[in-house]
RODO-2510 file (C-alpha; in nm, 4 decimals, decimal comma):
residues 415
     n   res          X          Y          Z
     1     x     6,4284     2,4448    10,3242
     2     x     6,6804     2,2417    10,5854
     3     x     6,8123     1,9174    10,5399
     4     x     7,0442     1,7974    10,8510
     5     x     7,2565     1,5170    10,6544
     6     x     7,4265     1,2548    10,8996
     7     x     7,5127     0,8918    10,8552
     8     x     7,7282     0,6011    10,9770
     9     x     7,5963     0,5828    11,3523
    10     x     7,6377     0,2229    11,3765
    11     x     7,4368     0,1822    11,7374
    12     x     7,5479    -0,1345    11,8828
    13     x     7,9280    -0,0906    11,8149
    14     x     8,1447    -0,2733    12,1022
    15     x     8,4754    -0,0659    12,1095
    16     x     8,6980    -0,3423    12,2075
    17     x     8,4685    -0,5148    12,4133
    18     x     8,3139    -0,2164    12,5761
    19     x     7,9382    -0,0937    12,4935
    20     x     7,9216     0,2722    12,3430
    21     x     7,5242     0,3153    12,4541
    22     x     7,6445     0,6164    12,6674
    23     x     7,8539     0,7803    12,4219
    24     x     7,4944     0,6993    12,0993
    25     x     7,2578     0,8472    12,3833
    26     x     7,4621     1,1885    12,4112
    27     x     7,4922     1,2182    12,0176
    28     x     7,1154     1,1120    12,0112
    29     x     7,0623     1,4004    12,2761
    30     x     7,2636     1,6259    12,0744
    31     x     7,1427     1,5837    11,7391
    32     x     6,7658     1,6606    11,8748
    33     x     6,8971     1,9799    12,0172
    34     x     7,0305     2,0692    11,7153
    35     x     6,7017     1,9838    11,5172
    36     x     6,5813     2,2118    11,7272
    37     x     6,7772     2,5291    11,7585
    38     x     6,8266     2,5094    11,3737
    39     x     6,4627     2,4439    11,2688
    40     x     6,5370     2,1938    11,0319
    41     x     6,2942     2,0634    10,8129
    42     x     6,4153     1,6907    10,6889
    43     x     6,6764     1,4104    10,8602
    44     x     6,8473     1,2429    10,6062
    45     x     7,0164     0,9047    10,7599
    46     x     7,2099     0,7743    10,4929
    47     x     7,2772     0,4307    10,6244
    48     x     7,4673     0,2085    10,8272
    49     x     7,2064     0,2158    11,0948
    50     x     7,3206    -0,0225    11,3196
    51     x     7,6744    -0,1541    11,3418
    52     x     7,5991    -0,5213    11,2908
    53     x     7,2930    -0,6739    11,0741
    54     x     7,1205    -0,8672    11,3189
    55     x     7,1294    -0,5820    11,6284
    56     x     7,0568    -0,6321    12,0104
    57     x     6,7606    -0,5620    12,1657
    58     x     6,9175    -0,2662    12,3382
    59     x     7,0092    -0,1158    12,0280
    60     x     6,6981    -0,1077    11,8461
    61     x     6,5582     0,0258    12,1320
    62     x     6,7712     0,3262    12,1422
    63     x     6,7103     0,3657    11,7511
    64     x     6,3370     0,3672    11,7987
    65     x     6,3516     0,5839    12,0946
    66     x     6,5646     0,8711    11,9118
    67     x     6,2888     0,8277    11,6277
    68     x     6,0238     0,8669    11,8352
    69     x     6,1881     1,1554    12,0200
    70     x     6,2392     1,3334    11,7270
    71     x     5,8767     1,2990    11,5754
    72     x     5,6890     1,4195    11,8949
    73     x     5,9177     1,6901    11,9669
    74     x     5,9129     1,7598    11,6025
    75     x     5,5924     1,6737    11,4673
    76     x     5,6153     1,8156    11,0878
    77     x     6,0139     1,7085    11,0541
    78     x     6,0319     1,4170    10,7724
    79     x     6,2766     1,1897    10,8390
    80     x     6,4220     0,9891    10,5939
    81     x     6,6882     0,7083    10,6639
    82     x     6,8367     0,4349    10,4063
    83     x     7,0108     0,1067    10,5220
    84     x     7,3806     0,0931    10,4306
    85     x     7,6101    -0,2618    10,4154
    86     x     7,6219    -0,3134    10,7724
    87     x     7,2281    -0,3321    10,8078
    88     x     6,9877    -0,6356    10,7614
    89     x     6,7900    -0,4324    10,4662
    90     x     6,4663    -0,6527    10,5790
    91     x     6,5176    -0,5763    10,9325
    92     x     6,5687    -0,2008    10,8594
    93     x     6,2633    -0,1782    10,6421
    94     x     6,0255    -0,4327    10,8492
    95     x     5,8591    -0,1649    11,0659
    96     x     5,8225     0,0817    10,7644
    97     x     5,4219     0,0783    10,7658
    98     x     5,3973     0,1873    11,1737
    99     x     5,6747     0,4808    11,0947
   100     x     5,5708     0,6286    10,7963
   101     x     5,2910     0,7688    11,0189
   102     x     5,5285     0,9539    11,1815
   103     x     5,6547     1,1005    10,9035
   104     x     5,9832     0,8965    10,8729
   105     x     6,0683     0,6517    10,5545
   106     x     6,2876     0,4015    10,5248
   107     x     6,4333     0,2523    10,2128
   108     x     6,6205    -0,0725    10,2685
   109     x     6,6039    -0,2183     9,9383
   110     x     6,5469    -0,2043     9,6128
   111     x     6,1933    -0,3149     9,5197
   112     x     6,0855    -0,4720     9,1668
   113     x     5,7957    -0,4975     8,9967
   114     x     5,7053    -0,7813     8,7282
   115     x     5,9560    -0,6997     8,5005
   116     x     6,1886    -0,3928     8,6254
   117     x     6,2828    -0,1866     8,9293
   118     x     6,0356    -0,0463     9,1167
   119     x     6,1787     0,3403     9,0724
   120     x     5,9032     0,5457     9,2265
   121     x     5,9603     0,3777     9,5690
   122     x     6,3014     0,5037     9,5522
   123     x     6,1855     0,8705     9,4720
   124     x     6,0333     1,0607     9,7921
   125     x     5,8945     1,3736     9,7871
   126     x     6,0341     1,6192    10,0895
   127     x     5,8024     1,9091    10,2440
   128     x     5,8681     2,1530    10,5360
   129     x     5,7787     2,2462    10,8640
   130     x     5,4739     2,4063    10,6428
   131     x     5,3931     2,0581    10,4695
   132     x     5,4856     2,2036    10,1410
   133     x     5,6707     2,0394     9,8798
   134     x     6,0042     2,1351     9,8243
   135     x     6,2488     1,8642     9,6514
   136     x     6,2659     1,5283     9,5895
   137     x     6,4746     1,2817     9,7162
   138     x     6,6494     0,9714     9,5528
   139     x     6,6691     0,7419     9,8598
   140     x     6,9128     0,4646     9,7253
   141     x     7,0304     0,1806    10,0163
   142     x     7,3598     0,0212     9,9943
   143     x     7,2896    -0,1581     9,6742
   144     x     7,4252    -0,5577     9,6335
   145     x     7,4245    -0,7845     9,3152
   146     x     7,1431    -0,7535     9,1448
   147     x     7,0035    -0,4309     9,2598
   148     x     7,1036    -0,2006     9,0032
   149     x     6,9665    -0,1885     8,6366
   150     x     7,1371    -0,3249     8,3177
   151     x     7,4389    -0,2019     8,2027
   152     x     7,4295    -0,2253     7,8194
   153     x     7,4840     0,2058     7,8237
   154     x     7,8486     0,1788     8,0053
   155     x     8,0419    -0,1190     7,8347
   156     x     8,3463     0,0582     7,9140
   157     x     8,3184     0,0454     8,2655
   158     x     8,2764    -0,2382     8,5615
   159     x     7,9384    -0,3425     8,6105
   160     x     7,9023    -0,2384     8,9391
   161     x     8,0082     0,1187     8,8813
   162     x     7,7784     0,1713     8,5196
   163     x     7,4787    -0,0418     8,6996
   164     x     7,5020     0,2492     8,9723
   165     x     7,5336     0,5168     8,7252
   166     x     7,2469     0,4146     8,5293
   167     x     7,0339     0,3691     8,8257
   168     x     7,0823     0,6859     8,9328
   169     x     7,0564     0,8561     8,5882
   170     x     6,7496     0,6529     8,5450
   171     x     6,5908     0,7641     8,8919
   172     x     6,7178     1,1520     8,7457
   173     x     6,4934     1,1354     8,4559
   174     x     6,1810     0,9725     8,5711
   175     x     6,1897     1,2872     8,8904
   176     x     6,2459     1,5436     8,6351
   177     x     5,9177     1,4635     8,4908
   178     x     5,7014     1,5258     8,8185
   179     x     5,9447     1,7998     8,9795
   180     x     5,7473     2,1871     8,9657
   181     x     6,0194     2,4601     8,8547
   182     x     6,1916     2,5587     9,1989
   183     x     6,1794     2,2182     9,3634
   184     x     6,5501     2,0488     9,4336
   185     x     6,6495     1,7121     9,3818
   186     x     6,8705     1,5535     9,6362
   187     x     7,0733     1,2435     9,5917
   188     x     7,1126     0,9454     9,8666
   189     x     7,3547     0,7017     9,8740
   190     x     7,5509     0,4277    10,0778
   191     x     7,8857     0,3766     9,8555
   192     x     8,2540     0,4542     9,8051
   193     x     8,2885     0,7364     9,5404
   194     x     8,6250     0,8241     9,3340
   195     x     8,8422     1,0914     9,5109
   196     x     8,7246     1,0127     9,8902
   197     x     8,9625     0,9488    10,1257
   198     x     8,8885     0,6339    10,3491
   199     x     9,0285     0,5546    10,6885
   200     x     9,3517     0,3659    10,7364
   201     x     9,3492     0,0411    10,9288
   202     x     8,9624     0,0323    10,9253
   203     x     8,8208    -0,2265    10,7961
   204     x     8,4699    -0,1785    10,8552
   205     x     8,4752     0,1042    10,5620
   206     x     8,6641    -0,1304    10,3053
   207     x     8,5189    -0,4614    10,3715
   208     x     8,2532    -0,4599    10,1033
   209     x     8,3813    -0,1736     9,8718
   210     x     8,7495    -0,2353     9,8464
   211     x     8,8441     0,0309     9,6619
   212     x     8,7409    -0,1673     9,3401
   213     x     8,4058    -0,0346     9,3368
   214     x     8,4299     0,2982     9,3542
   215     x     8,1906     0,5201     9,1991
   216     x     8,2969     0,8654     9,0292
   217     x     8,1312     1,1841     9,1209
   218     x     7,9636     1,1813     8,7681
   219     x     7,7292     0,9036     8,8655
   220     x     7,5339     1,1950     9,0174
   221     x     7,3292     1,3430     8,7369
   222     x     7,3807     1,6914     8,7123
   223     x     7,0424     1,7609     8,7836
   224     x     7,1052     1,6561     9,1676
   225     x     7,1207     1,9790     9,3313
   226     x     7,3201     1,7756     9,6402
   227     x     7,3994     1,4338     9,7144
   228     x     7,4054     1,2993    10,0977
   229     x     7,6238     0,9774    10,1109
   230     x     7,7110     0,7713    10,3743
   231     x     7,9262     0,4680    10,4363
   232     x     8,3105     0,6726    10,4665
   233     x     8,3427     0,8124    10,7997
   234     x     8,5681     1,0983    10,7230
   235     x     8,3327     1,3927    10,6630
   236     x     8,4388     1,5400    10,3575
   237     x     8,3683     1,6862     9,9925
   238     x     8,3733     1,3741     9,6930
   239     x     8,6361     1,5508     9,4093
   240     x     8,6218     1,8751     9,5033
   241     x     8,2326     1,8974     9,4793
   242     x     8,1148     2,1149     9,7200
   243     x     7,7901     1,9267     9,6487
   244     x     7,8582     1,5764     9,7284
   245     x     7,9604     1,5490    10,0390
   246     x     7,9975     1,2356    10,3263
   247     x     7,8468     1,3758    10,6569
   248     x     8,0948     1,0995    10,8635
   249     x     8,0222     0,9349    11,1242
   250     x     7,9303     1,0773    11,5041
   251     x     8,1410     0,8486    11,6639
   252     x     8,5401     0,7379    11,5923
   253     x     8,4830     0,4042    11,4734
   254     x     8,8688     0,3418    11,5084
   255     x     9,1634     0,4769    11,6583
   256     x     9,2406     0,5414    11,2499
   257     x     8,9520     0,7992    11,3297
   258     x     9,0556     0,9740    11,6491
   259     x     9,1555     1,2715    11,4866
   260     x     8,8649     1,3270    11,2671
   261     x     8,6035     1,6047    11,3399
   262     x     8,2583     1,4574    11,3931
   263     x     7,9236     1,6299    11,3655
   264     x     7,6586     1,6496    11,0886
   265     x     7,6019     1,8604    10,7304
   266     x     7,3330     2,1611    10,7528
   267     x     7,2458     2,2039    10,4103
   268     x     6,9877     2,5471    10,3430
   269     x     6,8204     2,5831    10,0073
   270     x     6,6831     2,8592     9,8412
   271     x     6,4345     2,7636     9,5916
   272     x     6,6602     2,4358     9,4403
   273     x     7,0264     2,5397     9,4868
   274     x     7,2023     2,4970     9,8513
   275     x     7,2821     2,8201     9,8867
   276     x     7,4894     2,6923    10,2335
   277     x     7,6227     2,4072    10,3429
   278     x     7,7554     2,3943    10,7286
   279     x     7,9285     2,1705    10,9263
   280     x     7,7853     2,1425    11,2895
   281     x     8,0478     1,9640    11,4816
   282     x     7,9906     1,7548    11,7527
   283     x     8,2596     1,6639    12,0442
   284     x     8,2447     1,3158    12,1215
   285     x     8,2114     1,2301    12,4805
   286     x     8,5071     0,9435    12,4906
   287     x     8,8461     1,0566    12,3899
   288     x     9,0787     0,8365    12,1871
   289     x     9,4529     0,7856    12,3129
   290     x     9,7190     0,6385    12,1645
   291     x    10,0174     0,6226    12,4343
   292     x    10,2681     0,6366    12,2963
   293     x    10,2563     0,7781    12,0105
   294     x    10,5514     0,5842    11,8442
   295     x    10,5828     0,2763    11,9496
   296     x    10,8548     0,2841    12,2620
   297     x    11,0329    -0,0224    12,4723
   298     x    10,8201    -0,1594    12,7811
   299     x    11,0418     0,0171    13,0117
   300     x    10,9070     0,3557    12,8584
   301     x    10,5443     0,2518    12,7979
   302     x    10,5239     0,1900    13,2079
   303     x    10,7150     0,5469    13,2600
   304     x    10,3924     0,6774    13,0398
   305     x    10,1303     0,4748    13,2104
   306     x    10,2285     0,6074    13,5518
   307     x    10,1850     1,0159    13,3951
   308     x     9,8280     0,9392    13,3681
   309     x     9,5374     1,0638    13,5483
   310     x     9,4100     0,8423    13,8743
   311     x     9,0595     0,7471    13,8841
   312     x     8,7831     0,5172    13,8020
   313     x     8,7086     0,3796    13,5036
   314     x     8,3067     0,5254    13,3962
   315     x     8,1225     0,5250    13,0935
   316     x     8,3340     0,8533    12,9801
   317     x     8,6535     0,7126    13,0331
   318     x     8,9279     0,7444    12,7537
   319     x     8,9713     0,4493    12,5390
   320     x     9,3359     0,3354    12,5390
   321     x     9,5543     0,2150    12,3053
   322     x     9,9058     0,1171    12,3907
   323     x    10,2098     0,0696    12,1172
   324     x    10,5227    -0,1414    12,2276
   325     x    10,8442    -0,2314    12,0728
   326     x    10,9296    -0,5695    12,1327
   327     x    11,2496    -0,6866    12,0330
   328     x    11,1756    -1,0724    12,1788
   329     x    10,8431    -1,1908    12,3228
   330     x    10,7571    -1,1264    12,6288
   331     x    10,4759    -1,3659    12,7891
   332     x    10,4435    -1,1114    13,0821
   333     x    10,3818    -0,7654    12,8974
   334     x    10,0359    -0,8023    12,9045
   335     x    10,0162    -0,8440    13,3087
   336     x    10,2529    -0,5593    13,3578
   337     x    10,0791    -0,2860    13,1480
   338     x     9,7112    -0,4159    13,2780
   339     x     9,8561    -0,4136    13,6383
   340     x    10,0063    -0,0512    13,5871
   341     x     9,7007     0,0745    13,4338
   342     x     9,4998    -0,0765    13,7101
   343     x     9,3933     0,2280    13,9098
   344     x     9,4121     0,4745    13,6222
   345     x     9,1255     0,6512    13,4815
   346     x     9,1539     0,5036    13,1375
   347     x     9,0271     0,1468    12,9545
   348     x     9,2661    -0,0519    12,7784
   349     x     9,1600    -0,1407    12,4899
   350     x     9,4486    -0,2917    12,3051
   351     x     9,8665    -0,3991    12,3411
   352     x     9,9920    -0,2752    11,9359
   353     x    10,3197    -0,4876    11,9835
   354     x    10,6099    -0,3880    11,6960
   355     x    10,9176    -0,5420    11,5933
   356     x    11,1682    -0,2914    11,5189
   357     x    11,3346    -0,4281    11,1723
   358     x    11,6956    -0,2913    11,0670
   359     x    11,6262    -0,1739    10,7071
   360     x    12,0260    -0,1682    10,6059
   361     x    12,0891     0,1878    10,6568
   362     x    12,1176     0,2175    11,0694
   363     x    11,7963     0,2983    11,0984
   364     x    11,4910     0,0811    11,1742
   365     x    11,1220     0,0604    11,0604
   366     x    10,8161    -0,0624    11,2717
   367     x    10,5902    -0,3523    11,1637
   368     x    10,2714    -0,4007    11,3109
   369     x    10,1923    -0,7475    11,3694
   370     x     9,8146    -0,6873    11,4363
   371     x     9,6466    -0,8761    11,1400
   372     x     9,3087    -0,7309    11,2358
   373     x     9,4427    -0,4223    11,1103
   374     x     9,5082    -0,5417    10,7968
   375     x     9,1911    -0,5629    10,5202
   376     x     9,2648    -0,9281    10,3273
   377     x     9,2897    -0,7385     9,9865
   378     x     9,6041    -0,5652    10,1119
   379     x     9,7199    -0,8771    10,2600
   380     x     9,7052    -1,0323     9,9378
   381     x     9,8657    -0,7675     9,7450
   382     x    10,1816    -0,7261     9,9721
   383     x    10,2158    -1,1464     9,9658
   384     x    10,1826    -1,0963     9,5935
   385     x    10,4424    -0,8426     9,5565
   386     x    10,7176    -1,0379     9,8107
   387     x    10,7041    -1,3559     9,6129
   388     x    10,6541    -1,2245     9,2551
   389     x    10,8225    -0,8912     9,2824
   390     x    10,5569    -0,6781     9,1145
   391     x    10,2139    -0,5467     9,1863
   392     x     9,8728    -0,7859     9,1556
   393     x     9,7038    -0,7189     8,7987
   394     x     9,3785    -0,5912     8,8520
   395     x     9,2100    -0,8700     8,7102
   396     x     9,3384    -1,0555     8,9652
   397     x     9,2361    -0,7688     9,2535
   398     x     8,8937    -0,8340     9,0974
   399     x     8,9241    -1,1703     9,1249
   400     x     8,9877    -1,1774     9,5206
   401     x     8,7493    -0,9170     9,5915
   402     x     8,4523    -1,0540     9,4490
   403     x     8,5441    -1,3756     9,6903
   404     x     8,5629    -1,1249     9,9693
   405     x     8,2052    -0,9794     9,8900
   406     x     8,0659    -1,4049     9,7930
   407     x     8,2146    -1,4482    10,1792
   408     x     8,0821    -1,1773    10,3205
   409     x     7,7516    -1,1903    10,1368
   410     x     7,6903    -1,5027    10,2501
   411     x     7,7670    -1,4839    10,6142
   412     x     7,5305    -1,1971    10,6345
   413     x     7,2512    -1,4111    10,5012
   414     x     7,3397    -1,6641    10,7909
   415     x     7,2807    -1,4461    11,0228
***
C-alpha cells in the first residue's frame, strides 16, 4: 500500500499583499503527477486547508477543483484530509456528504454522541487501488477546548497534552479490536509535538500552540505503525522517529522558510510496517530573496538593487525582501528603494529597517524593529526579563497563552 502524506497548503495565502493562486495551481499540477507516476493508493491532507477560516471564493474553488481532478483521474485513490487551526472546521466538513462519493473524507471535528466522543467517526478504514482493506486511519483535526477526553489517567501532565494522549490511546484500543492481522494503523494529526523544530519569525505556526502545548512523541500509541502530522512547516522526523514525521508545507509560508525543502512524504507498506518512507521534493515556482543578507546602509542596499535582473514583474517573479541599517530615520527610504526597484524583475515585499546598537565591546548588534515578526508570548517574555531581570515562571507563560488562544478563539468564531 501507498500513502502520499502532505499538509499545510494554506490556499488563499496573500504573500505580502500578492495572491499565490499561480504558485497553489503548479503544486496542485504537480502533486497529481506525482499521484500518478507513483501509483499511490491514499492522500492524506493533514490540515490547514486553507490559510484563513472563512476562504475566498477563488480559493475554494481551486480546492474543489484539485479534488475533483484527483478523483476522476484517479478513480479508486481515497483521499482523506483533516482541518487544522487555520480552517473553519464547519466549513471544511460542510460538503462531506457530496465528497465521500468520491472517495474523499473529511474530518473537521470531533463529533459526540449523548454522553462521550463519537470515536468511530474518527477511525477510517483505508483500501487500495484494488478496494481492499489495508489499515486504518485515526483522522484527528486540530483539536480545541473541549475536544479531547478526560484526563483523570495523566494528573501529572497539562490537560491539553494528557487529553491528547488519551484520545489517541483511546482511538488505539477501540481499532485494535476491528483491525485483521496484517492491516496498519496510521496516525493523523494537526499539533506541535516535543522535539520539532518550528520556524523562526513565523507566527502563523506558533499562534495557537505556543510552544506550551506541545505533545511528546509518546502520545502515539505504539501500535501506530506511522503518524502523518501537519501544522509545522519544516518537513522533518518528531524525536528521532523515523515514524512520525511532518510532511511541511508546499509553499514557504515566510521568508523564515526560504531555505526549507518542500515536497511531500511517500510512505510504502508491506503488510503493516512502512518498509520506506521517501521524500518527493517539490521546487517551488517563486523564489525567496533576502537582499542583503545582513542588513547594510541605504547607500549599499541601492548598489544591490541595481545588480539585479531587468524585467517585468509576472506571477513567477521573486518575492523580495530588503534589510537596511538605519542609524536615524529616514522619511524617504521607502521612495528610493521602490523607485530603484521599479523596472526590476522582482516584487518588493517588505523594507526590514535595523538599528545598529553598540553593545560595549566595539562591536554592534542588529535589532529588528518589525513587531509583526515577533509572536506576543516572546514579546512578553523579553519585557519580563528587562524589567524583572529573570525569566517568566511558567505559570505565568500559561497564564498569557491561554489569553492568546481566549483571543484568538474568539475572533475565529466572529468570523
Amino acid at each position: 500500500m501507498k500513502i502520499i502524506h502532505t499538509a499545510d497548503w494554506h490556499i488563499g495565502q496573500t504573500f505580502y499583499g500578492y495572491d499565490r493562486k499561480y504558485e497553489h495551481r503548479i503544486f496542485f499540477d504537480w502533486l497529481r503527477n506525482c499521484i500518478h507516476n507513483t501509483e499511490a493508493d491514499v492522500l492524506l491532507v493533514a490540515g490547514d486547508v486553507f490559510d484563513s477560516p472563512n476562504p475566498s471564493a477563488d480559493s475554494q474553488e481551486l480546492y474543489y477543483r484539485i479534488l475533483t481532478e484527483l478523483h476522476f483521474e484517479n478513480p479508486q485513490l481515497q483521499i482523506v484530509i483533516i482541518a487544522g487551526n487555520h480552517d473553519s472546521a464547519g466549513r471544511i466538513e460542510a460538503p462531506h456528504p457530496i465528497l465521500k462519493n468520491m472517495n474523499i473524507q473529511v474530518r473537521g471535528s470531533v463529533k459526540r454522541t449523548s454522553d462521550d466522543i463519537d470515536y468511530e467517526n474518527l477511525i477510517i478504514p483505508l483500501r487500495n487501488r484494488s478496494n481492499t482493506e489495508k489499515a486504518w486511519c485515526l483522522a484527528v483535526p486540530y483539536l480545541r477546548q473541549g475536544d479531547y477526553p478526560s484526563t483523570d489517567n495523566f494528573e501529572n501532565e497539562n490537560t491539553y497534552t494528557s487529553g491528547i494522549k488519551n484520545l489517541y490511546r483511546t482511538l488505539s484500543q477501540k481499532v485494535s479490536k476491528i483491525r485483521k492481522p496484517g492491516e496498519a494503523v496510521i496516525a493523523m494529526g494537526h499539533l506541535q509535538a516535543t522535539g520539532s523544530e518550528i520556524s523562526e519569525n513565523d507566527p502563523s505556526e506558533r499562534s495557537i500552540v505556543g510552544g506550551l502545548e506541545c505533545v511528546p512523541p509518546e502520545s502515539f500509541d505504539s501500535g501506530i505503525n506511522y503518524t502523518a502530522l501537519g501544522h509545522l512547516h519544516k518537513a522533518q522526523r518528531v524525536s528521532n522517529r523515523n515514524h512520525v514525521r511532518y510532511a511541511g508545507s508546499p509553499l514557504p509560508m515566510s521568508f523564515a522558510e526560504k531555505n526549507y525543502k518542500q515536497g511531500v512524504n511517500l510512505v510504502i507498506f508491506e503488510e503493516e510496517q512502512p518498509i520506506s518512507i521517501e521524500r518527493i521534493e517539490f521546487t517551488p515556482p517563486v523564489r525567496l530573496i533576502s537582499l542583503p543578507g545582513k542588513p547594510m546602509v541605504p547607500e549599499e542596499v541601492l548598489k544591490e538593487i541595481e545588480l539585479l535582473p531587468d524585467g517585468d514583474k509576472t506571477a513567477d517573479s521573486p518575492y523580495l525582501q530588503v534589510n537596511v541599517s538605519v542609524i536615524e530615520p529616514d522619511p524617504a527610504l521607502k521612495f528610493k528603494i521602490e523607485s530603484a526597484l521599479e523596472n526590476k524583475a522582482v516584487r518588493l515585499t517588505s523594507i526590514i529597517t535595523s538599528n545598529p546598537t553598540n553593545n560595549g565591546n566595539g562591536t554592534y548588534d542588529y535589532n529588528p524593529e518589525s513587531l509583526q515578526d515577533i509572536h506576543p508570548l516572546d514579546l512578553a517574555e523579553r519585557i519580563y526579563l528587562k524589567r524583572n531581570g529573570e525569566t517568566m515562571p511558567d505559570e505565568l507563560k500559561s497564564l498569557i497563552q491561554d489569553i492568546i488562544k481566549e483571543i484568538y478563539h474568539k475572533g475565529v468564531e466572529e468570523l
